[in-house]
Biopython code that builds the backbone (N, CA, C, O; Angstrom):
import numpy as np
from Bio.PDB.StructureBuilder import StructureBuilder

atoms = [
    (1, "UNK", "N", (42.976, -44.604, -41.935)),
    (1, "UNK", "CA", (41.790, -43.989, -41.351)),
    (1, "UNK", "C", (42.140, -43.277, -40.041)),
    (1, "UNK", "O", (41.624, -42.239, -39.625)),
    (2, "UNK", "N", (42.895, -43.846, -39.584)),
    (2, "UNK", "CA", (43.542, -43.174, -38.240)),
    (2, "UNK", "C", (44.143, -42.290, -38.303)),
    (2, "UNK", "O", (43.836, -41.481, -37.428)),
    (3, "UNK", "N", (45.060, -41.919, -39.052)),
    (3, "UNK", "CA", (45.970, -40.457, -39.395)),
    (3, "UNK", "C", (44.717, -39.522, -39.903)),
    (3, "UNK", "O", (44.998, -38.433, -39.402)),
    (4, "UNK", "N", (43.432, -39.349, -40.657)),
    (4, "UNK", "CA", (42.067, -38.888, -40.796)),
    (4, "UNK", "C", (42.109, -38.181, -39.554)),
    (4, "UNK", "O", (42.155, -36.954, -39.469)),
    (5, "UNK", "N", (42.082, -39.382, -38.108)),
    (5, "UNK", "CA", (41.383, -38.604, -37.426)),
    (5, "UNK", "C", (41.998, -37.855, -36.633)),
    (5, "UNK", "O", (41.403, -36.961, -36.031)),
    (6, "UNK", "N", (43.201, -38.064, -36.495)),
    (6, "UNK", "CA", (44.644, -37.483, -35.772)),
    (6, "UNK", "C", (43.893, -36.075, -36.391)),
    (6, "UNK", "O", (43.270, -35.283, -35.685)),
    (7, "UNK", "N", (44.020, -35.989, -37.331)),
    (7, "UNK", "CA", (44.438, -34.949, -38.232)),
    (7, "UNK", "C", (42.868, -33.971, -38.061)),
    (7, "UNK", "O", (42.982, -32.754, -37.912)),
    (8, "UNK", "N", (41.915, -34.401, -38.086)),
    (8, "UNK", "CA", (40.867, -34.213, -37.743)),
    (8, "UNK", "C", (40.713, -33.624, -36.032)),
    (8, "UNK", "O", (39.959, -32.674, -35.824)),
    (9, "UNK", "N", (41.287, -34.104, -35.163)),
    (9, "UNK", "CA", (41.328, -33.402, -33.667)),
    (9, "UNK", "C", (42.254, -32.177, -33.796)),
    (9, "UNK", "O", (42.084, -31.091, -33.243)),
    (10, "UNK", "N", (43.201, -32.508, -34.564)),
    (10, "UNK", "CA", (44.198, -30.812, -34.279)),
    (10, "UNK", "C", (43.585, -29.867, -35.197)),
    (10, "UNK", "O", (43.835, -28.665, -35.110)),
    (11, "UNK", "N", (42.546, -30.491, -36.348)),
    (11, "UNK", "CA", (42.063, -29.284, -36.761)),
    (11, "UNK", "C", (41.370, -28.662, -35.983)),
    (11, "UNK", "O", (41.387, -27.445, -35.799)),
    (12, "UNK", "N", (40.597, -29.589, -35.383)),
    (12, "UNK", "CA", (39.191, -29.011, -33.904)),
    (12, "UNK", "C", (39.992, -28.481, -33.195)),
    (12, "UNK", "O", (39.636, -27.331, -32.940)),
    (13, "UNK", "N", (40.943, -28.763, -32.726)),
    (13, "UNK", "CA", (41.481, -27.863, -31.597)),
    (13, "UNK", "C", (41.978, -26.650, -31.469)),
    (13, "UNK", "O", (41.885, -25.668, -30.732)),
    (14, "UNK", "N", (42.791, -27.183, -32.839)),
    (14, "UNK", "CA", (43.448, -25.392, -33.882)),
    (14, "UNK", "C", (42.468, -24.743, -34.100)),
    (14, "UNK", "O", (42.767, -23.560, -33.937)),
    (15, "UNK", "N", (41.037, -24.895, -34.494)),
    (15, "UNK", "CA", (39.589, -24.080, -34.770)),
    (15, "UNK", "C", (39.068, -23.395, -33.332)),
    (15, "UNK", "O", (38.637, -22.243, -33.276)),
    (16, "UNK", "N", (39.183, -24.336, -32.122)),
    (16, "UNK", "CA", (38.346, -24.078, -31.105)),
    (16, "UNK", "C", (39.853, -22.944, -30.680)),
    (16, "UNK", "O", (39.470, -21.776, -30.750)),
    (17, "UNK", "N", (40.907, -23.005, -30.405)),
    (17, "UNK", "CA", (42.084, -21.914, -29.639)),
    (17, "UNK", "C", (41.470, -21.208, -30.233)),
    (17, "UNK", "O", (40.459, -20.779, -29.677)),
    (18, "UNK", "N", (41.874, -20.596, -32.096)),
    (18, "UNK", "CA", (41.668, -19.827, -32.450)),
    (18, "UNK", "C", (40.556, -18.699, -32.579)),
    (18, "UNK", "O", (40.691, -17.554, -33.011)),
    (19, "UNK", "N", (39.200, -19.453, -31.994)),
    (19, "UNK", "CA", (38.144, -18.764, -32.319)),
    (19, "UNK", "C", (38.183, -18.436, -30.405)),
    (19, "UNK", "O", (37.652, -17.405, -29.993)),
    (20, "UNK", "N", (38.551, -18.979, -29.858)),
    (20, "UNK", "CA", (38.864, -18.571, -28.432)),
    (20, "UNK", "C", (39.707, -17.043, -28.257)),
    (20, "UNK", "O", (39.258, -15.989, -27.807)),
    (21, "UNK", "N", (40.916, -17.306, -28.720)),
    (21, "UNK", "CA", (41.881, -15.678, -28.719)),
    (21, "UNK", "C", (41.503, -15.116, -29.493)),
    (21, "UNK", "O", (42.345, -14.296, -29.859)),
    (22, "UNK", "N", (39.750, -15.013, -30.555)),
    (22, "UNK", "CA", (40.142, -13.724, -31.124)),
    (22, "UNK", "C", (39.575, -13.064, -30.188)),
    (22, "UNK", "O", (38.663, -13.412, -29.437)),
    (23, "UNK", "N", (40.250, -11.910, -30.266)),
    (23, "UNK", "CA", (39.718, -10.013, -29.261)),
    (23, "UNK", "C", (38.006, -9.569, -29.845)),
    (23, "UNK", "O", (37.619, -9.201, -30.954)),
    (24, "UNK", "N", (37.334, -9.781, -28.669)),
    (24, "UNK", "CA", (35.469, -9.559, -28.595)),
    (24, "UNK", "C", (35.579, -8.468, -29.677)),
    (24, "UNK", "O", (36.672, -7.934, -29.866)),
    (25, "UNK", "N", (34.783, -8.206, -30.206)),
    (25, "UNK", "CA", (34.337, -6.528, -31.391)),
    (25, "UNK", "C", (33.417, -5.811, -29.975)),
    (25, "UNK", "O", (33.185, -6.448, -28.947)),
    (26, "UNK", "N", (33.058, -4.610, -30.178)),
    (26, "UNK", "CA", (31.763, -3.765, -29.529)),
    (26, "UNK", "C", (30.679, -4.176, -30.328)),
    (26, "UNK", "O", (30.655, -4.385, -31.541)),
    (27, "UNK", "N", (29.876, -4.256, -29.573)),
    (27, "UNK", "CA", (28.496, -4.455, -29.997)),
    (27, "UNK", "C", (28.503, -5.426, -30.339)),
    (27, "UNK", "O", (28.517, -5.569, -31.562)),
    (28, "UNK", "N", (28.496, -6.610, -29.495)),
    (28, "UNK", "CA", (28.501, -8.021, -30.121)),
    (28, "UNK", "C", (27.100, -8.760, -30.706)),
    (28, "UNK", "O", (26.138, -8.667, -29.944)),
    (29, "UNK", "N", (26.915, -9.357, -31.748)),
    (29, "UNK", "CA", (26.353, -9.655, -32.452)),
    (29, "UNK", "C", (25.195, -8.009, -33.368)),
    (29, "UNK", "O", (23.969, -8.117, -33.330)),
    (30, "UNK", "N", (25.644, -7.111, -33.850)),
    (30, "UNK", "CA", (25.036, -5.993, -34.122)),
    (30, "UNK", "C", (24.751, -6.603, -35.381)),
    (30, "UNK", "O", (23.680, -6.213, -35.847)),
    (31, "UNK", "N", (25.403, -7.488, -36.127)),
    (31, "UNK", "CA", (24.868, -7.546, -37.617)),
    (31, "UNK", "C", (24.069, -8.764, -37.667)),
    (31, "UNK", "O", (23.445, -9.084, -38.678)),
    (32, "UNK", "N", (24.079, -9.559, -36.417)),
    (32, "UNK", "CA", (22.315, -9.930, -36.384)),
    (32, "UNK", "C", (21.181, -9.565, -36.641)),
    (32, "UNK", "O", (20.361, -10.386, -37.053)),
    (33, "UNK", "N", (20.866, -8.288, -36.468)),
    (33, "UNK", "CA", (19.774, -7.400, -36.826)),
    (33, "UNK", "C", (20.292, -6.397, -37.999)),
    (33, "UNK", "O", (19.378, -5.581, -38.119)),
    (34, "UNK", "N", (20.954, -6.188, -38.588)),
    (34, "UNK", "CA", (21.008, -5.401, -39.768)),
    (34, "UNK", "C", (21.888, -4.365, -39.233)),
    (34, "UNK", "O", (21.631, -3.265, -39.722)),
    (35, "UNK", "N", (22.864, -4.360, -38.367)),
    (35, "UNK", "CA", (23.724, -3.121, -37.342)),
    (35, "UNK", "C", (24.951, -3.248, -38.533)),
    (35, "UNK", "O", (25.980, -2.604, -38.332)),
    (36, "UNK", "N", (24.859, -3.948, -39.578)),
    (36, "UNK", "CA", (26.662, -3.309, -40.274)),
    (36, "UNK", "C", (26.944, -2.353, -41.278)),
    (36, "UNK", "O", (26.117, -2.440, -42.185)),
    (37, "UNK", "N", (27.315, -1.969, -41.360)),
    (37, "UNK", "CA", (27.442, -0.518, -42.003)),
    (37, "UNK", "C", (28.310, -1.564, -43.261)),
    (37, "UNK", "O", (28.696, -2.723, -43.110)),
    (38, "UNK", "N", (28.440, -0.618, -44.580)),
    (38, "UNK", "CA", (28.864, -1.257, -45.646)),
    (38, "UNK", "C", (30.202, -1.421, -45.642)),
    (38, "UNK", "O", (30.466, -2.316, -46.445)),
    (39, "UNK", "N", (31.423, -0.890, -45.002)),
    (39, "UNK", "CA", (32.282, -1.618, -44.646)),
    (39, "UNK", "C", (32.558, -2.613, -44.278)),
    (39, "UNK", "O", (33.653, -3.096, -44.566)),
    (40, "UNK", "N", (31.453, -3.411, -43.337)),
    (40, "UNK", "CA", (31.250, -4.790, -42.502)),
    (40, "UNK", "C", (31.345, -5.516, -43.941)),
    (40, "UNK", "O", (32.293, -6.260, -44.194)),
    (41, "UNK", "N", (30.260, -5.248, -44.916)),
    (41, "UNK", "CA", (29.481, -5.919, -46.362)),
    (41, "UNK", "C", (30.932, -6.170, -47.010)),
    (41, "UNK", "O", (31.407, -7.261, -47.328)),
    (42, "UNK", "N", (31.417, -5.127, -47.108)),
    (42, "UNK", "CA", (32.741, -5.291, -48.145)),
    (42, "UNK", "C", (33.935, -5.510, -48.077)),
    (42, "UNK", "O", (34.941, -5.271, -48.745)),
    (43, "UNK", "N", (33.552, -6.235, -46.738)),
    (43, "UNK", "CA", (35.512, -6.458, -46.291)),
    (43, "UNK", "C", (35.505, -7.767, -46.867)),
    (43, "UNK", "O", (34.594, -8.572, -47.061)),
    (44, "UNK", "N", (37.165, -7.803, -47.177)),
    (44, "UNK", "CA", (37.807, -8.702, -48.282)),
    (44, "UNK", "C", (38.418, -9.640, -47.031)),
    (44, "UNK", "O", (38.384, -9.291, -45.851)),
    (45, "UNK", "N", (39.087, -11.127, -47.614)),
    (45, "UNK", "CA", (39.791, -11.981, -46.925)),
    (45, "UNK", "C", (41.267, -10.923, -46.464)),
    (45, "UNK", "O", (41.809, -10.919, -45.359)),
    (46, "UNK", "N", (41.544, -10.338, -47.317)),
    (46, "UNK", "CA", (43.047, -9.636, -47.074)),
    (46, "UNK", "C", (43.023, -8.704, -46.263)),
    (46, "UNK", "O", (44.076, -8.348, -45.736)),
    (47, "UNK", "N", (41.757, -8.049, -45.949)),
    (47, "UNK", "CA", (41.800, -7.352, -44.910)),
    (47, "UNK", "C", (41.428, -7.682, -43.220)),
    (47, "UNK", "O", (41.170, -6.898, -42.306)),
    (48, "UNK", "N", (41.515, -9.091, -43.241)),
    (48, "UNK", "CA", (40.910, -9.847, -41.915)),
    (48, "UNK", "C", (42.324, -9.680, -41.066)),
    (48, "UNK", "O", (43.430, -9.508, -41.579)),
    (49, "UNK", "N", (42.108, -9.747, -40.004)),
    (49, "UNK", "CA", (43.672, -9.766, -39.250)),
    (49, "UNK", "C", (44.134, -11.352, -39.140)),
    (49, "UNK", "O", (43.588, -12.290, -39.722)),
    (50, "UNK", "N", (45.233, -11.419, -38.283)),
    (50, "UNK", "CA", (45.690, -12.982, -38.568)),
    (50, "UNK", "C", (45.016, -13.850, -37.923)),
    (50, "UNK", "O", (45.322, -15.010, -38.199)),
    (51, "UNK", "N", (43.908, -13.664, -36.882)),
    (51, "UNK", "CA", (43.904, -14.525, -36.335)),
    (51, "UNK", "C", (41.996, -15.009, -36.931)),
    (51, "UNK", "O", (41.282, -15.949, -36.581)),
    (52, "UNK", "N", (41.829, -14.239, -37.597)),
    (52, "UNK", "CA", (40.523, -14.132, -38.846)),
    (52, "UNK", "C", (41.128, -14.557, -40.126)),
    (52, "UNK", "O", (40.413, -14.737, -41.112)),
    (53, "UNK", "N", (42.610, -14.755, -40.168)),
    (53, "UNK", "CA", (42.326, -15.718, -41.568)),
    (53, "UNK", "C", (42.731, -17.190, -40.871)),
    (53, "UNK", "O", (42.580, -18.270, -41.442)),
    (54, "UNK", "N", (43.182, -17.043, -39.751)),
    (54, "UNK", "CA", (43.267, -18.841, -39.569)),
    (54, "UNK", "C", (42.015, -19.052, -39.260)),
    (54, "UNK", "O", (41.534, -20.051, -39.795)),
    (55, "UNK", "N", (41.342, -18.465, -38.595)),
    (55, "UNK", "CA", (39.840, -19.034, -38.462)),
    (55, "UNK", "C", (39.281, -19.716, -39.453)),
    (55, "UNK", "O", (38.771, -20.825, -39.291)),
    (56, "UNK", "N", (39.357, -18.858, -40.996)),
    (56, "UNK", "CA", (38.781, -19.540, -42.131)),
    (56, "UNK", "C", (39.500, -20.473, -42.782)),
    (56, "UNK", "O", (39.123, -21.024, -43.817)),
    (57, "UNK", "N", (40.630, -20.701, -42.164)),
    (57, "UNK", "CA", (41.977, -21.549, -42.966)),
    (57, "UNK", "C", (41.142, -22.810, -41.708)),
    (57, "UNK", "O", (40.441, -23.704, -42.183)),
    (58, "UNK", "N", (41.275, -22.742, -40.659)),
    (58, "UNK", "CA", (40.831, -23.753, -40.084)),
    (58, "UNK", "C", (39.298, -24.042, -40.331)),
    (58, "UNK", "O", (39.080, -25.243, -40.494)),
    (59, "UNK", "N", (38.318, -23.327, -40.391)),
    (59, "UNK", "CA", (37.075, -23.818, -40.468)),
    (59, "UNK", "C", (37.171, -24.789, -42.202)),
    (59, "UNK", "O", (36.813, -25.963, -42.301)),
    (60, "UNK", "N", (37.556, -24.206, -43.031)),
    (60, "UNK", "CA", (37.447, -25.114, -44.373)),
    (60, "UNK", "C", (37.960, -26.376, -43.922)),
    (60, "UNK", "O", (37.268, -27.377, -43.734)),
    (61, "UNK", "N", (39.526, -26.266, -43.713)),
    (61, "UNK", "CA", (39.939, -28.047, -43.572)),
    (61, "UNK", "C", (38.601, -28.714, -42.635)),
    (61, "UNK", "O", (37.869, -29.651, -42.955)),
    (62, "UNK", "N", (38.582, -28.120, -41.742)),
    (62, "UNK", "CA", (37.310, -29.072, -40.463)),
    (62, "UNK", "C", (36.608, -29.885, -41.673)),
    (62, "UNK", "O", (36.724, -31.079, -41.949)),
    (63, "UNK", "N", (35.536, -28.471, -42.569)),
    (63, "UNK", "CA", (34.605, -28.961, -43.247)),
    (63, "UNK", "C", (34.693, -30.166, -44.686)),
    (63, "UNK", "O", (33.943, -30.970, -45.239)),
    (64, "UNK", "N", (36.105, -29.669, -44.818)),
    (64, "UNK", "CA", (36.329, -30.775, -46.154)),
    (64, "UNK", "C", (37.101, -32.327, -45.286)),
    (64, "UNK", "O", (37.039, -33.426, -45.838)),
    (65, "UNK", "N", (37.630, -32.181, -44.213)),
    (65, "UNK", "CA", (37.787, -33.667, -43.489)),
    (65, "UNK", "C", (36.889, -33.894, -43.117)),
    (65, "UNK", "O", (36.669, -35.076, -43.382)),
    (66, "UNK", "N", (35.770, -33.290, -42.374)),
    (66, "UNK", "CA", (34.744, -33.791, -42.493)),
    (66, "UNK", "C", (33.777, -34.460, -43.420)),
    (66, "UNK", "O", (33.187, -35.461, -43.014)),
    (67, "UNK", "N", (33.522, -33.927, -44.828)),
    (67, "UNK", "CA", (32.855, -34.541, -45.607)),
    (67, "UNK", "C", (33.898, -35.473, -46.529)),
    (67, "UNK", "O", (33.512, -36.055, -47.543)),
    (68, "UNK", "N", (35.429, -35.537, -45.979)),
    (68, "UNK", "CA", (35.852, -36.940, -46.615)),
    (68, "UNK", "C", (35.472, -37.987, -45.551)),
    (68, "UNK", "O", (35.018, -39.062, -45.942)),
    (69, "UNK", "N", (35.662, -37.691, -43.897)),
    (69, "UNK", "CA", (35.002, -38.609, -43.324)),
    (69, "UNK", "C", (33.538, -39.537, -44.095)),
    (69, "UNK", "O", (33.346, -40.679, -44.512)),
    (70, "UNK", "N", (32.788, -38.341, -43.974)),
    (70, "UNK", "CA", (31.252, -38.564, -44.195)),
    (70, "UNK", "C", (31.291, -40.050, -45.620)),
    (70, "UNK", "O", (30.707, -41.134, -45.630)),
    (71, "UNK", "N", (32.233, -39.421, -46.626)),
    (71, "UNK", "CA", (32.341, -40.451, -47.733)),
    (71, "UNK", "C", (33.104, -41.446, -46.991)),
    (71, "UNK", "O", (32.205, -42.011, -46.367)),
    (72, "UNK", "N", (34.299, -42.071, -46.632)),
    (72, "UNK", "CA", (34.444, -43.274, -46.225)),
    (72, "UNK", "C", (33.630, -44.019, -45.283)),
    (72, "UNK", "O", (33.490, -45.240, -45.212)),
    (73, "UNK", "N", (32.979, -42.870, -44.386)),
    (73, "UNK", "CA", (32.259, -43.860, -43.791)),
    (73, "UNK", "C", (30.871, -44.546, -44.443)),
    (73, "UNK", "O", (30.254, -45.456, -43.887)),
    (74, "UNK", "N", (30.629, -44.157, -45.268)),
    (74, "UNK", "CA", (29.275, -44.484, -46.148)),
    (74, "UNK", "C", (29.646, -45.604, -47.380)),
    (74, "UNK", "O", (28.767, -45.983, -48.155)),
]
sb = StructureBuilder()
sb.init_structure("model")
sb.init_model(0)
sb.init_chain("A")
sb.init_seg("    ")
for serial, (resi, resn, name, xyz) in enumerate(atoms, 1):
    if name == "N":
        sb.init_residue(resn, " ", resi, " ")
    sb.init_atom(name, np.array(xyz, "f"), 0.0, 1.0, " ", f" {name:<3s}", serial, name[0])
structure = sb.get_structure()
């Protein structure tokens, strides 16, 4: 259970750097209100830069150690 949570903080931490160094966009939050043009709509995983696919490489593990947490602890 302990290696879980080891493993569980360097994901948080690897999630929180990474979403820290990525470089701001213009117009921050524009596709809150409907601001993305269909390029925004149709961009693929392969076209994310590197530090947009660890984001999603790190946000999944978070979410699936998390919901193995959620099951052992229940």
């Amino acid at each position: 259970m302990q290696a879980w949570m080891i493993v569980q903080i360097f994901i948080s931490v690897g999630l929180i750097l990474v979403v820290i160094f990525q470089p701001r966009k213009a117009g921050m939050g524009g596709g809150i209100f409907g601001g993305m043009t269909r390029a925004d709509r149709s961009s693929k995983f392969k076209n994310l830069p590197v530090l947009g696919k660890l984001t999603v490489v790190f946000a999944i593990a978070f979410m699936v150690i998390s919901l193995i947490f959620a099951f052992l602890l229940t």
